[in-house]
VMD Tcl script that builds the backbone (N, CA, C; Angstrom):
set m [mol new atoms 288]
animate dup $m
set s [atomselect $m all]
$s set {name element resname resid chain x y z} {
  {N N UNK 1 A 30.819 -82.944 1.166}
  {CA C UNK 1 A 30.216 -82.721 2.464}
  {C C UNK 1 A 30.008 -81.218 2.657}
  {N N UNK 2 A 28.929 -81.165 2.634}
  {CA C UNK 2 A 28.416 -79.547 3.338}
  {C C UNK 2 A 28.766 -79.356 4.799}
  {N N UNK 3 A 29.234 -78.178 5.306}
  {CA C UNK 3 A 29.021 -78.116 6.589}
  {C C UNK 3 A 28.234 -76.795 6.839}
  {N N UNK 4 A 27.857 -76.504 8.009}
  {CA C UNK 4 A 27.054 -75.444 8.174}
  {C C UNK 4 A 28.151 -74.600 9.624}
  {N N UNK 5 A 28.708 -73.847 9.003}
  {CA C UNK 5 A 30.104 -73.560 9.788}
  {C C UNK 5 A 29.535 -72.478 10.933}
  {N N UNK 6 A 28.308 -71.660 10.712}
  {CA C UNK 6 A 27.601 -70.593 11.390}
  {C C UNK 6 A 26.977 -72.106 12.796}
  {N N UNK 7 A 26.402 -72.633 12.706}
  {CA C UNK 7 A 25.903 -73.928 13.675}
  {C C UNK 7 A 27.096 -74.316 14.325}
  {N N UNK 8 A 28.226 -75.035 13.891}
  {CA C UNK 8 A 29.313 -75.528 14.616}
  {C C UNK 8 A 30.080 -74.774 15.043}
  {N N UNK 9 A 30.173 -73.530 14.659}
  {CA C UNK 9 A 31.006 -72.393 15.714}
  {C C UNK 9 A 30.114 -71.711 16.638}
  {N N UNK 10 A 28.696 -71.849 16.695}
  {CA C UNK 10 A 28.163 -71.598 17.797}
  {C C UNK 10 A 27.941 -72.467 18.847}
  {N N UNK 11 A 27.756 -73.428 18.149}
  {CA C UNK 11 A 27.953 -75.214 19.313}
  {C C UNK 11 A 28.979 -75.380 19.844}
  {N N UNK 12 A 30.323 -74.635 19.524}
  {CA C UNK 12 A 31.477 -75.778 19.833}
  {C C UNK 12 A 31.984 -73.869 21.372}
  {N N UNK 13 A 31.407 -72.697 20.801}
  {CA C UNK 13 A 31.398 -71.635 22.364}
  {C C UNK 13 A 30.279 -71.898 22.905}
  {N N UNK 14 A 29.112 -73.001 22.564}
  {CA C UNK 14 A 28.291 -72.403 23.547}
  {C C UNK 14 A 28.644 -73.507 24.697}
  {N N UNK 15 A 29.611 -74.374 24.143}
  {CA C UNK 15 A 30.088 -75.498 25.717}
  {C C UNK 15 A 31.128 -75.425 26.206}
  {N N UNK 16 A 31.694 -73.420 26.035}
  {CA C UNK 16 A 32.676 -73.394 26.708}
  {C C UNK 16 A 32.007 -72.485 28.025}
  {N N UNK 17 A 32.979 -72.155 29.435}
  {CA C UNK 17 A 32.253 -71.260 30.217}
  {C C UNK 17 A 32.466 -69.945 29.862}
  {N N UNK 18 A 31.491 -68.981 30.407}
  {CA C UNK 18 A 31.499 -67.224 29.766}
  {C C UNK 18 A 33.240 -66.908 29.686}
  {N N UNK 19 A 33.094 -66.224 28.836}
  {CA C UNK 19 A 34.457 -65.627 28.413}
  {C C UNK 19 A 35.694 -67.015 27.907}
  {N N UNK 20 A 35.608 -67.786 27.923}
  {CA C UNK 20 A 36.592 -68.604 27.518}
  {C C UNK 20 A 36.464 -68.856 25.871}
  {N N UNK 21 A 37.304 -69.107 25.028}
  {CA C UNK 21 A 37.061 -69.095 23.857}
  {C C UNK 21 A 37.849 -69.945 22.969}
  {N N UNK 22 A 37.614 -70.185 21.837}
  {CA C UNK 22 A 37.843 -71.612 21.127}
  {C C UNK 22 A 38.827 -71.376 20.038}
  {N N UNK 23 A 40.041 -71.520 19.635}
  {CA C UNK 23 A 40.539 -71.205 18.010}
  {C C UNK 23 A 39.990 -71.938 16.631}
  {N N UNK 24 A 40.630 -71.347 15.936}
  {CA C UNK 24 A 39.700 -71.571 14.483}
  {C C UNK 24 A 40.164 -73.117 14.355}
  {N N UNK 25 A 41.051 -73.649 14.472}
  {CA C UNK 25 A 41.567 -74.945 14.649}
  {C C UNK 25 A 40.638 -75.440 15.267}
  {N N UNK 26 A 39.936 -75.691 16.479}
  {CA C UNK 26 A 39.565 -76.439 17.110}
  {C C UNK 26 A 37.964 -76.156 16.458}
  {N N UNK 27 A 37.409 -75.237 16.742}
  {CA C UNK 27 A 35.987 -75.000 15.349}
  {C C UNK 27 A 35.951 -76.202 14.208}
  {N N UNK 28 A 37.286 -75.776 13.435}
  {CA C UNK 28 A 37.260 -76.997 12.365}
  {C C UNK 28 A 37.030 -78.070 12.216}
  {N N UNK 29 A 38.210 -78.509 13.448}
  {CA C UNK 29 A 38.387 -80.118 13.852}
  {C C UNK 29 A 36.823 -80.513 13.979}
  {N N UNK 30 A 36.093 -79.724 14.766}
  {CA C UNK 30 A 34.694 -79.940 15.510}
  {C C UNK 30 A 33.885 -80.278 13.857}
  {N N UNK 31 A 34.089 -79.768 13.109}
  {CA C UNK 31 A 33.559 -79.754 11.800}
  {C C UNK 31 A 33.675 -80.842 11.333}
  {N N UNK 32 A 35.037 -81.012 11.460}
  {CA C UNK 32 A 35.237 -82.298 10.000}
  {C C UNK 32 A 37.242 -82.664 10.310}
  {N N UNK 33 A 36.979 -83.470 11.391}
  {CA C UNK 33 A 38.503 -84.157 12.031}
  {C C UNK 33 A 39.589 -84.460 11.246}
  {N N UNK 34 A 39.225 -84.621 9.917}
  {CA C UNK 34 A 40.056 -85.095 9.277}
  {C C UNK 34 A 40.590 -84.351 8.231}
  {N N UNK 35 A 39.614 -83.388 7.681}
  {CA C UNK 35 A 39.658 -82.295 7.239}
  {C C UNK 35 A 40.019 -80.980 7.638}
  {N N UNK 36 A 40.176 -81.118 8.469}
  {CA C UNK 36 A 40.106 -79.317 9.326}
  {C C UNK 36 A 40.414 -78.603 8.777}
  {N N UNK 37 A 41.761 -78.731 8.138}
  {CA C UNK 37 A 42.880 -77.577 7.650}
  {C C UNK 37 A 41.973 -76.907 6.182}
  {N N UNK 38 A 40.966 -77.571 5.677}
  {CA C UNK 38 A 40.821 -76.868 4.507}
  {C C UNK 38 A 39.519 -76.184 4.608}
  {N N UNK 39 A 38.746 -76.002 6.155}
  {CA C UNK 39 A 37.753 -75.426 6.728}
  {C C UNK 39 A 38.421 -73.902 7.179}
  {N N UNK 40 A 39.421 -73.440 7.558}
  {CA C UNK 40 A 39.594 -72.743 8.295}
  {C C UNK 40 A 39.576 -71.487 7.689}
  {N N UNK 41 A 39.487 -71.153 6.089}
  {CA C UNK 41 A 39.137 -69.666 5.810}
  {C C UNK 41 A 37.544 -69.775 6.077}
  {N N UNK 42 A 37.057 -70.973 5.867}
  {CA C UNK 42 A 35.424 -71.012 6.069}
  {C C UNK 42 A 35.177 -70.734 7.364}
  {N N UNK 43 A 36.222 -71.117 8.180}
  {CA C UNK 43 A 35.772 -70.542 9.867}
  {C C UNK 43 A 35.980 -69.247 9.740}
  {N N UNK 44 A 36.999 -68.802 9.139}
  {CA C UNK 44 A 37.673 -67.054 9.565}
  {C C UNK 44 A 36.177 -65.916 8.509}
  {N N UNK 45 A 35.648 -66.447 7.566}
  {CA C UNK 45 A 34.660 -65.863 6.705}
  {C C UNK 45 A 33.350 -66.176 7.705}
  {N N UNK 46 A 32.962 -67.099 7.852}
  {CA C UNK 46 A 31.917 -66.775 8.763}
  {C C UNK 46 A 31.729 -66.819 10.479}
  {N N UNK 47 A 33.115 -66.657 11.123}
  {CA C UNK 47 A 33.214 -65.999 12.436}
  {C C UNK 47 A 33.127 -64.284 12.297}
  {N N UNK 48 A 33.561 -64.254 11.008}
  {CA C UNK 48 A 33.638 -62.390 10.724}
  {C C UNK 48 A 31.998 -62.109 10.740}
  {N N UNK 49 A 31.329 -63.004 9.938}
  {CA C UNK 49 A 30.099 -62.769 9.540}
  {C C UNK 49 A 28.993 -62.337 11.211}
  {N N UNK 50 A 28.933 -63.521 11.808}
  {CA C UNK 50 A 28.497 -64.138 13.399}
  {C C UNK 50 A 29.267 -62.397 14.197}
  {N N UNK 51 A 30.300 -62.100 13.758}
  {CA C UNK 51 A 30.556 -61.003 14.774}
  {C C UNK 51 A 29.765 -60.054 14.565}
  {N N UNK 52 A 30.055 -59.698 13.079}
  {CA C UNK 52 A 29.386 -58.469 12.805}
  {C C UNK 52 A 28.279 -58.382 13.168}
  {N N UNK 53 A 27.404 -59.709 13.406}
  {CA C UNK 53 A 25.627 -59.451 13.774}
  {C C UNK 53 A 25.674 -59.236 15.228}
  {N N UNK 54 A 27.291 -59.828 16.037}
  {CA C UNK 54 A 27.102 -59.776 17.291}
  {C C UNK 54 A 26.714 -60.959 18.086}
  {N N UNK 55 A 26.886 -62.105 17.126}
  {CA C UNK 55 A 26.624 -63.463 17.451}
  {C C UNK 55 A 28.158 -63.274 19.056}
  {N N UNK 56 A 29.387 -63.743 18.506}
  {CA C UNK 56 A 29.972 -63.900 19.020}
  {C C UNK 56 A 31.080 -62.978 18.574}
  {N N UNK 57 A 32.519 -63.069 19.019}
  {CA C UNK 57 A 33.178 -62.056 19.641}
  {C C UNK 57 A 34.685 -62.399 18.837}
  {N N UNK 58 A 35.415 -62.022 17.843}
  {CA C UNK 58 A 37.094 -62.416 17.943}
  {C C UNK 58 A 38.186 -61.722 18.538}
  {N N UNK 59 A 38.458 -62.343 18.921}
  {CA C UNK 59 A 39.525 -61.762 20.018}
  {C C UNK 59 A 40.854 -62.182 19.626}
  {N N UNK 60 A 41.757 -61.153 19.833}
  {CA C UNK 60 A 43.509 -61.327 19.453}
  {C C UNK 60 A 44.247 -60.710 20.732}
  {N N UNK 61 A 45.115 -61.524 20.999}
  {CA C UNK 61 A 45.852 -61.102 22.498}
  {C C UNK 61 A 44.795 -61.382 23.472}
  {N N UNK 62 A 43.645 -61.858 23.392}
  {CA C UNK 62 A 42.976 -61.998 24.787}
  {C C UNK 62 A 42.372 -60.820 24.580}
  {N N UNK 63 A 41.832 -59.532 23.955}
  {CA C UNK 63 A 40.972 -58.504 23.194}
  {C C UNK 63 A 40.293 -58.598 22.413}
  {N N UNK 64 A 39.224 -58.231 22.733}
  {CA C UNK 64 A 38.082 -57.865 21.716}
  {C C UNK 64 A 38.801 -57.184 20.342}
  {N N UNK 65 A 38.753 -58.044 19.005}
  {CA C UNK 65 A 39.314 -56.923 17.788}
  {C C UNK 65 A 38.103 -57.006 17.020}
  {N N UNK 66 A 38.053 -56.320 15.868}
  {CA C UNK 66 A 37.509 -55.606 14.885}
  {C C UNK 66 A 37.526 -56.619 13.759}
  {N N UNK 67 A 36.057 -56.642 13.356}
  {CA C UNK 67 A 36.137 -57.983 12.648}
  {C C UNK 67 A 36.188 -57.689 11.253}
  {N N UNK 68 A 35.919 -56.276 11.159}
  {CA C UNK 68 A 36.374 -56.082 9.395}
  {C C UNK 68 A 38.475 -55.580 9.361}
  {N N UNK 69 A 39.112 -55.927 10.220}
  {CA C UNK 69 A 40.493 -55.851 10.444}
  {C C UNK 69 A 41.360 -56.494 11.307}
  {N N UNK 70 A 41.088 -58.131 11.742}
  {CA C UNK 70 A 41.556 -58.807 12.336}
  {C C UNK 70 A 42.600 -59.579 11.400}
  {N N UNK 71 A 44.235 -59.834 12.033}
  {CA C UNK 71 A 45.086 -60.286 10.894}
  {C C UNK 71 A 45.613 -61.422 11.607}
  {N N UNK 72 A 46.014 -62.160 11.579}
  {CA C UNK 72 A 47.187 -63.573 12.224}
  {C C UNK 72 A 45.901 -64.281 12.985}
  {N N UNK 73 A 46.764 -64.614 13.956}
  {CA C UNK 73 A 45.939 -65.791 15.162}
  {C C UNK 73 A 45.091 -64.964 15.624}
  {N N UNK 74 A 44.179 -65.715 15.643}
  {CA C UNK 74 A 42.500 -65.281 16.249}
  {C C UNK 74 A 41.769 -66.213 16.983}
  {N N UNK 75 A 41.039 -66.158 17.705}
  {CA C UNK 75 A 40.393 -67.058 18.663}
  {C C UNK 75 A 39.258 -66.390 19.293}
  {N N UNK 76 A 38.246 -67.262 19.273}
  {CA C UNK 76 A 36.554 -67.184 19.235}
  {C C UNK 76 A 35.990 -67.280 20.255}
  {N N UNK 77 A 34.614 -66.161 20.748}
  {CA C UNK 77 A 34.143 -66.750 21.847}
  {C C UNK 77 A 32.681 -65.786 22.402}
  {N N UNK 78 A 31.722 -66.218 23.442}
  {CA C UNK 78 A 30.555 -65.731 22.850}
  {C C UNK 78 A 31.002 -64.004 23.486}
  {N N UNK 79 A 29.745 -63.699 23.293}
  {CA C UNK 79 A 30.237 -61.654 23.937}
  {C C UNK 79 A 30.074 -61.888 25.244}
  {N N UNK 80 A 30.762 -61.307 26.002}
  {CA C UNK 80 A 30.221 -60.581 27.344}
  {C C UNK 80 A 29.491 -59.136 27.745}
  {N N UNK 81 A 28.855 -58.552 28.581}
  {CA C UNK 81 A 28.503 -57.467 28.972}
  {C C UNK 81 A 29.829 -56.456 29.056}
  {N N UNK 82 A 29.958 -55.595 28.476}
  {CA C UNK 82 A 31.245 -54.824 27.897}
  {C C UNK 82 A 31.942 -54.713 26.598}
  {N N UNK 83 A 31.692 -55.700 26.559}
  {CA C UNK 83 A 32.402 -56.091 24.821}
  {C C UNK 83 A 31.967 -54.471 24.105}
  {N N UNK 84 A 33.250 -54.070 23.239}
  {CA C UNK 84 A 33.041 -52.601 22.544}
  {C C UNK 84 A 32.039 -53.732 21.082}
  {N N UNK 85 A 31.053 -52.794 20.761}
  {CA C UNK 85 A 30.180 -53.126 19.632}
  {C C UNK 85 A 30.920 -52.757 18.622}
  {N N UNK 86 A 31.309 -53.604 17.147}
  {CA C UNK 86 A 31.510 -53.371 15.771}
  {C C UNK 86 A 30.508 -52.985 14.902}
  {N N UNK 87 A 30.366 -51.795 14.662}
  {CA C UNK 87 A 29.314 -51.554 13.688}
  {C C UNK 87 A 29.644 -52.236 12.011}
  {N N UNK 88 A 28.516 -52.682 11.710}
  {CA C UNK 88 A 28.849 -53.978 10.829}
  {C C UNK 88 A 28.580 -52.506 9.254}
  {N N UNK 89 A 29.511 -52.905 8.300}
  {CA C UNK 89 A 29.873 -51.749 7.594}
  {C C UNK 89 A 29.159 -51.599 6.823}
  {N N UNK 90 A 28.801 -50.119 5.970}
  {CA C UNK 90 A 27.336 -49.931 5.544}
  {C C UNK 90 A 28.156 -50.001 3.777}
  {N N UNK 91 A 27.231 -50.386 2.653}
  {CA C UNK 91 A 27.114 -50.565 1.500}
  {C C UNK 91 A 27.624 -48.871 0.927}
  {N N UNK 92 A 28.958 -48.791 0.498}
  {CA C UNK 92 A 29.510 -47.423 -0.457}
  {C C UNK 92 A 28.444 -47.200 -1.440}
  {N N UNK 93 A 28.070 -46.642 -1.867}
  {CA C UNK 93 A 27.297 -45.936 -2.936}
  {C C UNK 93 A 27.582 -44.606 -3.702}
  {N N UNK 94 A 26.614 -44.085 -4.487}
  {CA C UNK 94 A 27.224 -42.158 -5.001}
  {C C UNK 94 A 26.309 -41.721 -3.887}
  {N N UNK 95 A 27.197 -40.726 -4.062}
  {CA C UNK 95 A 26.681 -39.472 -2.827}
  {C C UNK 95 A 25.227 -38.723 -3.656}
  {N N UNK 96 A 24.654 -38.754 -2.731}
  {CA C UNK 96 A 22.912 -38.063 -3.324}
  {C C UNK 96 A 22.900 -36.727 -3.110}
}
mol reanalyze $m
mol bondsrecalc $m
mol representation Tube
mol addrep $m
């Protein structure tokens, strides 16, 4: 079974109200009920992805965190007006 994890983590905040937000658990379940538990680096890899463009928002403690350095429990949800922007990280290369 394919899932399309970028679609179901935007479906499962966009039927929550502003600012309320969803854990990676419950994303999953929304995915595949029976399965969940073996979705959830696939949620944590592309909730990182969805932030960085600014889709939506991860938050730890009830804060906006940093999606190239978020560690433990995390929980999802769309942006609000304020939210600090993550600049999504640029490709290392040699210096020119």
């Amino acid at each position: 079974m394919t899932v399309d994890m970028e679609a179901v983590i935007l479906e499962v905040l966009s039927k929550l109200a502003p600012g309320k937000s969803a854990s990676s658990e419950e994303v999953a379940r929304a995915a595949s009920p029976e399965r969940w538990q073996r979705l959830t680096g696939h949620v944590r890899a592309t909730a990182r992805g969805l932030a960085r463009q600014g889709k939506i928002v991860v938050t730890r403690h009830g804060k906006p965190a940093d999606p190239e350095n978020f560690k433990g429990v995390y929980r999802l949800r769309m942006p609000l007006d304020g939210d600090p922007k993550f600049a999504a990280p640029t490709p290392e290369g040699p210096e020119e």
